[in-house]
C-alpha positions, 0 to 999 in steps of 0.5 A: 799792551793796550788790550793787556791794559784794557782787559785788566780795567774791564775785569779787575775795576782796577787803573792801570798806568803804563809807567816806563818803556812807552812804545816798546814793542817787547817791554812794558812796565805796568802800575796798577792801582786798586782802592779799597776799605779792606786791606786783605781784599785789595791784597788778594786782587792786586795778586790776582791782577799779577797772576793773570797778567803772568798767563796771558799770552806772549807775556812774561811777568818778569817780578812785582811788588805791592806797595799799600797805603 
């Protein structure tokens, strides 16, 4: 989850906080924050953030949802 989590900083420019089931090996709730003057954009990065996320290897992105504010 570590490199998972790192990855998506490094790309993304983005914070990412793991939120429930610290230290499961098998599960893993992330947060993600973005901020950004532009609803659209932040929309459109925090879908990517979850298809990427989706496609790396040995992960399953179970579901997701995108609160903004």
């Amino acid at each position: 989850m570590q490199s998972l989590k790192q990855v998506m900083r490094n790309r993304y420019n983005c914070s990412v906080a793991e939120t429930d089931f610290e230290g499961q090996w098998s599960r893993a709730r992330l947060a993600v924050c973005v901020v950004s003057n532009d609803s659209r954009h932040a929309n459109a990065q925090l879908n990517e953030i979850a298809r990427f996320a989706g496609t790396k290897n040995g992960a399953e992105l179970l579901d997701y949802h995108i609160e903004m504010f």
